[in-house]
C-alpha positions, 0 to 999 in steps of 0.5 A: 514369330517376326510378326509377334516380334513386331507387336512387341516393339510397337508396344513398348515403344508406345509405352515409352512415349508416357515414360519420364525421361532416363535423366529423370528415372532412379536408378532403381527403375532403369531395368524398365529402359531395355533397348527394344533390339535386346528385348527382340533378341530374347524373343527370337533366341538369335540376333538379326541385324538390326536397320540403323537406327535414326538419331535420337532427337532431344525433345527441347526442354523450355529454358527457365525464364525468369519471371518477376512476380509481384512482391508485396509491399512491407506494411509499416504499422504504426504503434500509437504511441501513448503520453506517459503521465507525469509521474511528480505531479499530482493528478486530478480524480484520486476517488474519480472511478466507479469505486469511489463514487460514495463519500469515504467520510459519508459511505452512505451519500455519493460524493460532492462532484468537485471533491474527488480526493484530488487535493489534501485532506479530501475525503468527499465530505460536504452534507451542505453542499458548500463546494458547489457555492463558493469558491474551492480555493477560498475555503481550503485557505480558510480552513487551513487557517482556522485549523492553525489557530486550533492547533495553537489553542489546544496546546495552550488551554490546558497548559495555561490552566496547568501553569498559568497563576491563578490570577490570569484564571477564572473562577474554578481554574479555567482558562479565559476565553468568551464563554468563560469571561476576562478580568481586566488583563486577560482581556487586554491580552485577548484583544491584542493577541486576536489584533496581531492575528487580524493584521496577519490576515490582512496582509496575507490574505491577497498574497502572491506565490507566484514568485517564491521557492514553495510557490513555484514548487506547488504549482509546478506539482498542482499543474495539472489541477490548477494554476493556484498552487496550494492554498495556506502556502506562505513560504514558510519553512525554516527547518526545511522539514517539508521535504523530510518525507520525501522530496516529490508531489506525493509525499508534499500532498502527504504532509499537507494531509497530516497537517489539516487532518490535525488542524480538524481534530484541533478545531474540534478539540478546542470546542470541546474544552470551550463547551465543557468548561462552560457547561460545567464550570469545572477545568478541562484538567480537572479530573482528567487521565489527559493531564495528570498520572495515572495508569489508566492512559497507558491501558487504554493505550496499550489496549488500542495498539494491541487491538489493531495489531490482530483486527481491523474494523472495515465497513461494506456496502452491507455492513457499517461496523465489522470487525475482522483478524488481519493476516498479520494479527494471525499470524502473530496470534500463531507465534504467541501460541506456540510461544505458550507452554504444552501440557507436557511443559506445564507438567514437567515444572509442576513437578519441578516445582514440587520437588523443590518444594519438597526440598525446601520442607526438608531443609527447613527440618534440617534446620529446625532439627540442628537448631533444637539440638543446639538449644538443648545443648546450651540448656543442658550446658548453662543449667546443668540440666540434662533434658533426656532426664526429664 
């Protein structure tokens, strides 16, 4: 029995030397900790005294030791900072993009290199390639000047026809000019107009903007662009209306759109009346819905605004000429038509209106009966007559 005892207690000792430590073991598990004096007493049923038992040794535990380990270095990332462009000033390239690569005046010719839509009135049309030849700066003042003068000259043609006497006109009421001819006095005035014109010129044409306020301005929006300012600029602004749109580079560019793109149409129109007046020997207000009232005018005006109300008329690269609704006008169309009257409505005032017409018929017997009676009353009175005895 001791023996058995004996193989118990080497067994369970075994078993603890791969045991945690009590420190470590819960609670729970603490029935597996039994002293082997207590396990040998159940086995044997009575107590023996047991040798003395050697102190237990605590096994060392290893003392934490610091250790400093190698911590990485924060990495500064340097966010590239990008140049913000300047906002009131006018940019290079407009039409410089894959998309505007055709002409917006031509669609179906690529746009001349230098006519990028940076400057006013740039919508890449040049057929002759004449950007590519001169100078872009002597042509752009050139051109504004000429359309100045047009602008001048379309008002003044048909006024001097329409007010003018007849003996500054030519024959059939037209105006004096080069193809229409002079008399004596309209070719004097002639000369000393186009004289007064040409001084101008000379005097204006190797100016400087360097140092006046709208020169400075234009060079200052045009600096990204160029070191010419703007050409056509002779400080000249009275009524300060060139910062009426708006005070910065886009809405002065804007303006400056307005005004060539009138000076165009100007230069056109005034070849027209030329040309008309020469062809036909008939006045350019003779006969026309332009100069002299009518209803025509007003139609075709009103026509136009509501056309471009509902459509649009856009080109593609597979259509030149299409015309679509635009939202706007569906939706307008959609107002109108639930403004329009149903069925029902139209059927409630036909018989409105039928009713009052009735009512209308009986009144109108009413009276007409009233009136009979009262006629035959004044007969039967002044004749003695009565006409039921008839």
């Amino acid at each position: 029995m001791k023996f058995s005892a004996l193989v118990l207690t080497l067994t369970l000792s075994g078993a603890a030397a791969f045991a945690p430590s009590a420190s470590r073991i819960p609670s729970t598990f603490a029935v597996f900790s039994t002293p082997v004096e207590t396990a040998t007493e159940a086995v044997n049923g009575a107590p023996e005294e047991a040798a003395p038992a050697e102190p237990a040794v605590a096994e060392p535990v290893a003392a934490a030791v610091p250790v400093d380990l190698p911590v990485a270095a924060e990495e500064k990332v340097e966010v590239p900072v990008v140049a913000e462009a300047p906002v009131d000033k006018i940019l290079p390239g407009r039409y410089n993009n894959p998309e505007g690569e055709m002409s917006i005046a031509l669609p179906m010719l690529k746009r001349p290199n230098k006519l990028d839509g940076t400057h006013a009135g740039d919508f890449g049309f040049d057929p002759l390639g004449l950007s590519e030849q001169f100078d872009l700066y002597t042509m752009q003042e050139a051109e504004i000047r000429h359309a100045r003068l047009a602008m001048l000259a379309v008002v003044g043609w048909p006024m001097a026809e329409l007010l003018g006497p007849k003996w500054l006109l030519q024959e059939g009421g037209c105006a004096p000019s080069v193809l229409n001819g002079f008399n004596p006095i309209t070719f004097f005035a002639t000369v000393a107009i186009f004289g007064g014109i040409g001084f101008l010129e000379y005097k204006t044409s190797l100016r400087t903007t360097h140092n006046t306020k709208s020169g400075k301005q234009h060079r200052e929006d045009m600096s990204e662009i160029w070191d010419l300012g703007v050409a056509g600029d002779y400080d000249f602004d009275p009524l300060e209306l060139y910062s009426s749109v708006g005070n910065d580079a886009k809405a002065r560019k804007g303006l400056r759109e307005v005004e060539i793109s009138h000076g165009r149409s100007a230069m056109l129109g005034i070849t027209g009346f030329a040309a008309w007046e020469a062809l036909t020997g008939h006045a350019i207000v003779e006969n026309s819905m332009f100069f002299h009232p009518n209803l025509l005018l007003p139609a075709l005006v009103f026509g136009y605004t509501a056309f471009n109300a509902v459509y649009k008329v856009e080109n593609n690269d597979q259509y030149l000429f299409q015309i679509s609704k635009t939202s706007e006008g569906d939706a307008l169309m959609q107002n109108l038509a639930l403004g329009m009257p149903t069925d029902k409505d139209r059927e409630e005032s036909a018989a409105k209106f039928s009713a009052a017409v009735d009512g209308a018929k009986n009144f109108i017997e009413k009276v007409s009966e009233s009136y009979n009676k009262m006629a035959d009353g004044y007969l039967e009175y002044s004749t003695g007559i009565d006409k039921k005895d008839e």
